[in-house]
N, C-alpha and C positions, 0 to 999 in steps of 0.2 A: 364740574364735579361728577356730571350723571357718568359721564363717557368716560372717565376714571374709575365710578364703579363698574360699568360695563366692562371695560379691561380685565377687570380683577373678578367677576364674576365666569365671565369668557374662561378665563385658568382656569378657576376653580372646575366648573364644568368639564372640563379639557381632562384635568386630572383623576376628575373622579367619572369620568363615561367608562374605564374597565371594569371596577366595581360598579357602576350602574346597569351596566352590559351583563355580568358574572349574576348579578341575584334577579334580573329581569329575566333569564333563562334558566335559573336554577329553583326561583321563588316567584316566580312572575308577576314581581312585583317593579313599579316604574313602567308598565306597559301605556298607562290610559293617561289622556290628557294633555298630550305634548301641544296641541294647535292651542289649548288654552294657557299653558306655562310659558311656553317660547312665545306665543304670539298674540296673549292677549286677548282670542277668539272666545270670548265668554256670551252667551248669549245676548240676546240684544233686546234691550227694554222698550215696549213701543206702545202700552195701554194709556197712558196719560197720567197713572197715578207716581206720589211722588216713594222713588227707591230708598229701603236701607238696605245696604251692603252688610252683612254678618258677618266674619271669617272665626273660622277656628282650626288650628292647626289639625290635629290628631282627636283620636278617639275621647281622651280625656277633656279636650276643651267644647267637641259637639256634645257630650254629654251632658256638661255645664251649660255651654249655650242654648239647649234645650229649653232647660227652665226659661231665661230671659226673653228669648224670642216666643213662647207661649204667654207670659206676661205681658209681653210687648203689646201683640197682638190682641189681648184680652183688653187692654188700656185703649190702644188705637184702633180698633175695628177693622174695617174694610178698608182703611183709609191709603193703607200704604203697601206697597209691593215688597216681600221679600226674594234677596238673595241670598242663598249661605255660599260659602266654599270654602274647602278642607284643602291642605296640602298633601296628606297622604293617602295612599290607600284604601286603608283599614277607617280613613275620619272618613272619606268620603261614601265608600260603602254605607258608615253607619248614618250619615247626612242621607243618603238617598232614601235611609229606609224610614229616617224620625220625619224628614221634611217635605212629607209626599207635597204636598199643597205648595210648597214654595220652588224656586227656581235651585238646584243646586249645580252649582260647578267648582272646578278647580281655580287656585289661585293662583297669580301669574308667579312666573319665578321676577327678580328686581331688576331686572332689563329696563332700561326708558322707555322702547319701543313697544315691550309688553302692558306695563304698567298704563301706560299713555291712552293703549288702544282699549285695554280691558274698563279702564273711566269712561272712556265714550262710548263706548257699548253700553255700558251698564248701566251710563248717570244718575249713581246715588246722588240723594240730597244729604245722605248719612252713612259714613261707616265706621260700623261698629267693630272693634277689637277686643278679643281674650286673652286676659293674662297679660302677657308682653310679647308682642310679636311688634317688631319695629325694623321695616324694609327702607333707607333711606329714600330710594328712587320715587317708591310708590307714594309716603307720606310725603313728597315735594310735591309731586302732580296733584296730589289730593289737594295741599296748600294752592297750589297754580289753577287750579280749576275752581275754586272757591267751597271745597268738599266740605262740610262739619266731619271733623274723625272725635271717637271716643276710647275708649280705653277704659274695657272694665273686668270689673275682679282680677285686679291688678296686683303684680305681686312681683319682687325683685329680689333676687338674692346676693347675697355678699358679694361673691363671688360676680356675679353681671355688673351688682355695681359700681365694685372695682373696675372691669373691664369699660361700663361705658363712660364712668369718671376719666380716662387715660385719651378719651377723644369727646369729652366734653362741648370742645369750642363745636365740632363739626353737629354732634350728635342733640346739644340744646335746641338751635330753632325747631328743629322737629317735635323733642319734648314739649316746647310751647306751645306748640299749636293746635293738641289737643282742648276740646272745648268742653269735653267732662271726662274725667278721669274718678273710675271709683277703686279705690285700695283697701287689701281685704285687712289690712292692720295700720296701726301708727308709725310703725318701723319701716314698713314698706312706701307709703305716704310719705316720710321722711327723707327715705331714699329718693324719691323720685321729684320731690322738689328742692334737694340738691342738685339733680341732673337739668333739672330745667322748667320740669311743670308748674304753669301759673297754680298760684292760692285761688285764684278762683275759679278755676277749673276742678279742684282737687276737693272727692268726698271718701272718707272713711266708713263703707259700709257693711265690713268682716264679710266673709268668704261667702261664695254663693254656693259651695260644694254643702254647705251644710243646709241649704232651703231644696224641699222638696224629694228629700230620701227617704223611701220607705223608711218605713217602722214594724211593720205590722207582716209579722211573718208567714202570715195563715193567708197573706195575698195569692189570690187564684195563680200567676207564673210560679211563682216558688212552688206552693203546693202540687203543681203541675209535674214540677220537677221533682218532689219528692213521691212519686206516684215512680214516673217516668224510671227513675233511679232504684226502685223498690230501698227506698229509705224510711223504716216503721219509726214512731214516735220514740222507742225506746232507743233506738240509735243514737249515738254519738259520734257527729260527725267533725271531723278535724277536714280542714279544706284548706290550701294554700292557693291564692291567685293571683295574677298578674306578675307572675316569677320569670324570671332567668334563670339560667344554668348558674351554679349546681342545685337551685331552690327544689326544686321538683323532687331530687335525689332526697334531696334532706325531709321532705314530708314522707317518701316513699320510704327511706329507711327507720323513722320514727314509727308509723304503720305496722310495719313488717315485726319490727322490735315488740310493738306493745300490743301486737290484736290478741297473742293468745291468754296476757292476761286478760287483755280486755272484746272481747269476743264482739262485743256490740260498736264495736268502734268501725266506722267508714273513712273512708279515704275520696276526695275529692280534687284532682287537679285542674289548674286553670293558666298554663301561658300564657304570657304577654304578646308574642308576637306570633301569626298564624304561622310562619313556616317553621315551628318550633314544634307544631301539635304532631306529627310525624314520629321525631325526635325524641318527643316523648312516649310517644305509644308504643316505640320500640324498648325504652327503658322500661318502660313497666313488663314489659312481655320478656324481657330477658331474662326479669328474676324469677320467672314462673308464674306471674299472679295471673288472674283474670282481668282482662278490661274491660271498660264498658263505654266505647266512644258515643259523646252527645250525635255529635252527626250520624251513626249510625241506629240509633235509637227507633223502634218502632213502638206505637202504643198495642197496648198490653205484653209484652215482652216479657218472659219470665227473668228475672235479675238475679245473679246470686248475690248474696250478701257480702262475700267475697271476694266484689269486682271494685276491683278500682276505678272510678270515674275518672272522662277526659271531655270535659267541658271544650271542645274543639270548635265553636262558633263564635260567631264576634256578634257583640249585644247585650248579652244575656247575663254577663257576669254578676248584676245589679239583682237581678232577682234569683240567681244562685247563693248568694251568699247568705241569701235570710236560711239558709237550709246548717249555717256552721254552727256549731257551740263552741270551738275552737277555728279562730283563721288567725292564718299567716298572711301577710302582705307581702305581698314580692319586691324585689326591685331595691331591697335593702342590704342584702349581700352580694351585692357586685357595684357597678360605678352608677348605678343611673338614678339615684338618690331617692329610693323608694316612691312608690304610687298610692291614692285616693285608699286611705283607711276609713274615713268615715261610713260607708255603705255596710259594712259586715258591724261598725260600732254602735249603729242607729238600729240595728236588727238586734242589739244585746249581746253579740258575740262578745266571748274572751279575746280581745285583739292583740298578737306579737306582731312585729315585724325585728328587724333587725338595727345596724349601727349607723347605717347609711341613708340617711333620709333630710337631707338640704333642703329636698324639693317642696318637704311640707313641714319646716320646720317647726312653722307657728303652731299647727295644729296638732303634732307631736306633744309638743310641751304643754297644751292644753290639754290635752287625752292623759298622759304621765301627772300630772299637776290634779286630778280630778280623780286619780287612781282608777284609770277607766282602760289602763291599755297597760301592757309589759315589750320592753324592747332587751333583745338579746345585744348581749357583745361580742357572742363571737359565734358560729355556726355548732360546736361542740354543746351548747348551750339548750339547742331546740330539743332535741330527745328529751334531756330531764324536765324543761320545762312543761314539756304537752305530759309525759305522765304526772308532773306535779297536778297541771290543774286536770285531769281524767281522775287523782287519786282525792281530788278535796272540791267536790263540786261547791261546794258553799262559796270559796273566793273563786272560782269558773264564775258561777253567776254574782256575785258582787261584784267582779269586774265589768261583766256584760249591760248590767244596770245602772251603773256608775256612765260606761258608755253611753248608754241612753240618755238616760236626763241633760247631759252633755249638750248631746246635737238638739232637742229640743229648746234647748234653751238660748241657742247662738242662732238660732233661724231669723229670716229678715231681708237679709241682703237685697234678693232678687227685687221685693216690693222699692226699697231705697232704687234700686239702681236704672228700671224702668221708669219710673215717677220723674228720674235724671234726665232718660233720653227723651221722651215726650216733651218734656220741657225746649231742652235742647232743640229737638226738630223742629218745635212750633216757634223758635225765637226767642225764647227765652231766658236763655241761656240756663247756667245752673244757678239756684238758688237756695237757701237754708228752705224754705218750704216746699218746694219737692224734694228736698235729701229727708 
């Protein structure tokens, strides 16, 4: 089976090296890491203590994985070695810079020979996974090497679990052999011991996106940033982030439209993907405005009021958003099924996002359900909306607060999920008394 996926990885490869080629020279990205993807070259573990293996794909899952691997650590002391590693970019960048202390690398691509080599180099006693990230290759050698894998803040959508329903027979031993699996709902739990995961592997301990988000807006980064931005208290700042095209457009023409009634109103932009921040600084500069790019930022700067902000750094979106009274969520008007609302909802912001948001369904309907968030239906929608709540701050801030008590009150996960893995690593597997 391995040398079957090997084949079909080979293609895949094969076909997509032009576009790997085209945005490594055009975005320079895909440049770093190939001895450890292709070949498993991940450093090499040689202190004596026993390894967990972390991974988290992208930006959004090291974020997450932050919290646990700090809990971890807090739980088990000195006792154990970490490694992380990200699959892209942008996760690994942001790994390099949360996980000075720990070992960070790249994760192999699902080759046999990668997977194979990057085990014996690394010999975790444990590896931990985010979300759902399930490499057939890598999860058999993990099985064949005698690895514990875990699987948390788990979460599956329709749509995956249609698709891994349709190769069941191939795709269950793997599901099983997870030896703690925590799921951020019952829905998702459900799904996934449909697909295969034992009952006693499997705990339900709601989202860890919600443990450990600011609150507290007056925190020194934020304030830093509203220093930074020359953004006065009496501001009204609307911010949209982690957007896609045409999202950016649609805050900037909302902007444009409402500042001269509303004079105090800021503008805040924040793309998703760095070689977008260009891209945009050219849209903003086309229609005349002033901008005011983060990376070029120096302190005491004088700011006009007038400048559009371009949050152009990878990091920092977490403590930008405690600056919105209005955010948008990106990632909702186009395909890629909306991004992390919680962070600007925990800050009390009024939170929109758009139609498109699969990716976090559950917690959509929880923020709508608690009247804590507003989702647009179609793009034409966002102008009236932001002047609706700029002309009635009373439901601006009953939204914002409604948000808040929200996420307060769904916190937890992280302590369940840790309490899991300690358990696990020590032999004991999972239990109702560490969940």
């Amino acid at each position: 089976m391995k040398w079957v996926l090997n084949c079909i990885y080979a293609l895949l490869l094969s076909v997509l090296s032009p576009v790997i080629l085209w945005r490594s020279l055009r975005h320079g990205r895909y440049r770093q890491g190939w001895p450890e993807k292709l070949f498993g070259r991940l450093p090499i573990s040689g202190d004596g203590k026993p390894v967990v293996w972390f991974h988290a794909v992208s930006v959004g899952e090291v974020i997450q994985l932050h919290k646990i691997v700090d809990a971890f650590r807090t739980d088990t002391g000195d006792t154990c070695r970490i490694v992380v590693t990200s699959s892209t970019d942008t996760g690994y960048e942001l790994a390099r810079s949360r996980f000075q202390d720990c070992t960070v690398s790249w994760f192999p691509l699902d080759f046999s020979w990668a997977v194979s080599n990057a085990l014996r180099r690394v010999n975790p006693q444990m590896v931990v996974l985010v979300e759902l990230e399930l490499w057939p290759n890598f999860l058999s050698e993990c099985g064949r090497a005698g690895v514990s894998t875990a699987l948390v803040n788990a979460r599956i959508s329709e749509r995956s679990f249609q698709g891994y329903s349709r190769v069941r027979l191939v795709m269950a031993p793997l599901f099983r052999q997870f030896d703690v699996v925590t799921a951020q709902t019952d829905e998702y739990a459900s799904r996934l011991l449909r697909l295969g995961v034992s009952r006693t592997a499997m705990q339900v301990t709601g989202s860890v996106k919600y443990d450990g988000v600011t609150t507290n807006q007056k925190n020194g980064a934020t304030a830093g940033f509203q220093q930074l931005f020359g953004i006065s208290d009496d501001d009204v700042v609307l911010m949209a982030g982690s957007t896609q095209h045409p999202e950016e457009q649609l805050a900037l023409d909302a902007w444009m439209a409402l500042r001269s009634e509303y004079p105090n109103l800021r503008l805040i932009l924040v793309p998703r993907h760095k070689e977008r921040f260009d891209e945009v600084a050219s849209a903003v500069r086309s229609t005349g405005c002033r901008l005011l790019r983060r990376s070029e930022c120096d302190e005491g700067r004088t700011v006009s009021e007038d400048s559009v902000v371009l949050l152009d750094t990878i990091g920092e979106l977490s403590a930008c958003w405690g600056l919105a009274d209005i955010a948008f969520v990106g990632g909702s008007f186009g395909s890629r099924g909306g991004q992390n609302m919680l962070e600007p909802a925990a800050y009390g912001a009024a939170v929109l996002f758009g139609p498109n948001t699969w990716n976090f369904k559950d917690i959509v309907e929880q923020l709508k359900f608690a009247d804590a968030a507003l989702q647009l239906r179609t793009q034409d929608e966002f102008l009236p909306m932001v002047k609706k709540l700029l002309s009635d701050p009373d439901s601006r801030n009953r939204l914002g607060k409604n948000a808040g008590c929200l996420v307060d009150a769904q916190q937890g996960a992280v302590k369940q999920t840790t309490a899991l893995l300690r358990s696990a690593i020590s032999g004991g597997g999972v239990t109702q008394e560490a969940a």
